[in-house]
N, C-alpha and C positions, 0 to 999 in steps of 0.2 A: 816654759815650765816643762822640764824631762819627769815623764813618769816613771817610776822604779819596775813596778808591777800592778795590774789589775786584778780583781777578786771579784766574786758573784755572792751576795749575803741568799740568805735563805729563800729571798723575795724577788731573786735576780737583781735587784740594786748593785750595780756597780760600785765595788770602791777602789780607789785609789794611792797609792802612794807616791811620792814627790822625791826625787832625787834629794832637794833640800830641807822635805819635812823628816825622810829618813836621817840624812846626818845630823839635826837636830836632836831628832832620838835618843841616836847612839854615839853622839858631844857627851866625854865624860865631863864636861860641866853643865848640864843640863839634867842629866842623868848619874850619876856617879856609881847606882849602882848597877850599869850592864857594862863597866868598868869590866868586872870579874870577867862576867859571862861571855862565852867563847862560841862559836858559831858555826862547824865544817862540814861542806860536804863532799864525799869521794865519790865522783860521779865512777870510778871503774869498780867499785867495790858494792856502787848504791846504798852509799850508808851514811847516815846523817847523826854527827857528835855532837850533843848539846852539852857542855861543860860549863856549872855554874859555878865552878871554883879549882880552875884548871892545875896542874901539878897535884892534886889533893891526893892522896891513899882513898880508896873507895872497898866497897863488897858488892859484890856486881848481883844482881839479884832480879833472875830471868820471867817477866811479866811476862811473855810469852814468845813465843818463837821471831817475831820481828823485835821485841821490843826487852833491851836494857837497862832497867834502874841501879844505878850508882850510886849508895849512899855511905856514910860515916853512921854506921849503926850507934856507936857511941852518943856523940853528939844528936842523935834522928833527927838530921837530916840529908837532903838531897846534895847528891857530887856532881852528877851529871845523868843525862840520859844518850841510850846509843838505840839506834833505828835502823835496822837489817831491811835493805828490801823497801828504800823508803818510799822510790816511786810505788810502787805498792799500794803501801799505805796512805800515801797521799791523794791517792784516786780519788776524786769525788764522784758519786752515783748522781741520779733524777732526787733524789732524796735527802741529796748533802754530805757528811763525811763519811767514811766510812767507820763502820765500828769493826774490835776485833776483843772474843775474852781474853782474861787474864787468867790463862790457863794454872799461868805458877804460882799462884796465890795459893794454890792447892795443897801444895806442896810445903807449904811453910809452917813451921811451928805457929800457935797461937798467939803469940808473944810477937814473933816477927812480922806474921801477917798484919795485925795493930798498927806495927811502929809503918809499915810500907803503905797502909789506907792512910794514916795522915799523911804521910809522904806527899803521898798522892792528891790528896784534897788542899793542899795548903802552896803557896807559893814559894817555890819557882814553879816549880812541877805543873800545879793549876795553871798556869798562866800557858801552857804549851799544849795540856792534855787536859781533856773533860772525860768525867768518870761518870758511869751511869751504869742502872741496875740493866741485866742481861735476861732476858727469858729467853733459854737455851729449845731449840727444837727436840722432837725426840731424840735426836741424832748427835746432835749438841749436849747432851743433858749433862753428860759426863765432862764435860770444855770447864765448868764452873760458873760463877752467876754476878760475874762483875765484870764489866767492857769497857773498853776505854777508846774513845776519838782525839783524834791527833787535830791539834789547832796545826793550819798550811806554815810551813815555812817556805821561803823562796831560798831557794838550793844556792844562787849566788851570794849568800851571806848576810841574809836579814829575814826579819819574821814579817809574815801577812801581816798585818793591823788594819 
């Protein structure tokens, strides 16, 4: 049994992934839809492309300074997401992921801010990033009041599970 990568859950439990439970997976006939979904990461740039529907037209739409939402405003929904800096954000603390605000939320008309929180809450996007309320420090107040943790991806071309 070749193992892909090991994980630490919240409780230090170990998990797992299997060379052959990963191809399973990502068998598009097992799965059909991570078919679309596209995977890269540039270790000299440290940036990590999640493309849920690669060649699309997208409106890039800055959640904050590491992090890129792609989406077809039209349609609301998600294109892709892009992750500046990912070693970064993938650090894990004594505490579990790291969080970071979503500074550009701020920034956006009331209408857009809307169509980008479902974005956010609904899958694909869910499925890589968890959103949670922020209570900003003094110093923070001004960052805004929404954070977002990044599910680990393994940089070799698959996701934690």
């Amino acid at each position: 049994m070749s193992i892909r990568w090991t994980v630490s859950d919240h409780f230090g439990n170990a998990s797992y992934l299997t060379q052959e439970r990963w191809d399973h997976i990502v068998g598009p006939h097992n799965h059909p839809e991570m078919e679309k979904q596209k995977i890269c990461y540039d270790e000299m740039s440290d940036t990590l492309y999640v493309s849920f529907e690669p060649g699309t037209k997208a409106t890039g739409i800055e959640l904050n300074e590491h992090i890129l939402l792609r989406i077809n405003k039209n349609k609301r929904k998600a294109v892709g997401v892009t992750f500046f800096e990912y070693s970064l954000l993938a650090q894990k603390t004594d505490l579990g992921p790291r969080s970071f605000p979503l500074t550009g939320l701020s920034e956006l008309s009331g209408d857009l801010r809307q169509i980008v929180l479902n974005i956010l809450l609904t899958p694909p996007v869910s499925e890589i990033l968890s959103v949670s309320a922020f209570t900003p420090s003094v110093v923070e107040a001004v960052m805004g009041d929404v954070a977002m943790k990044l599910r680990y991806f393994d940089t070799r071309g698959g996701r934690d599970l």
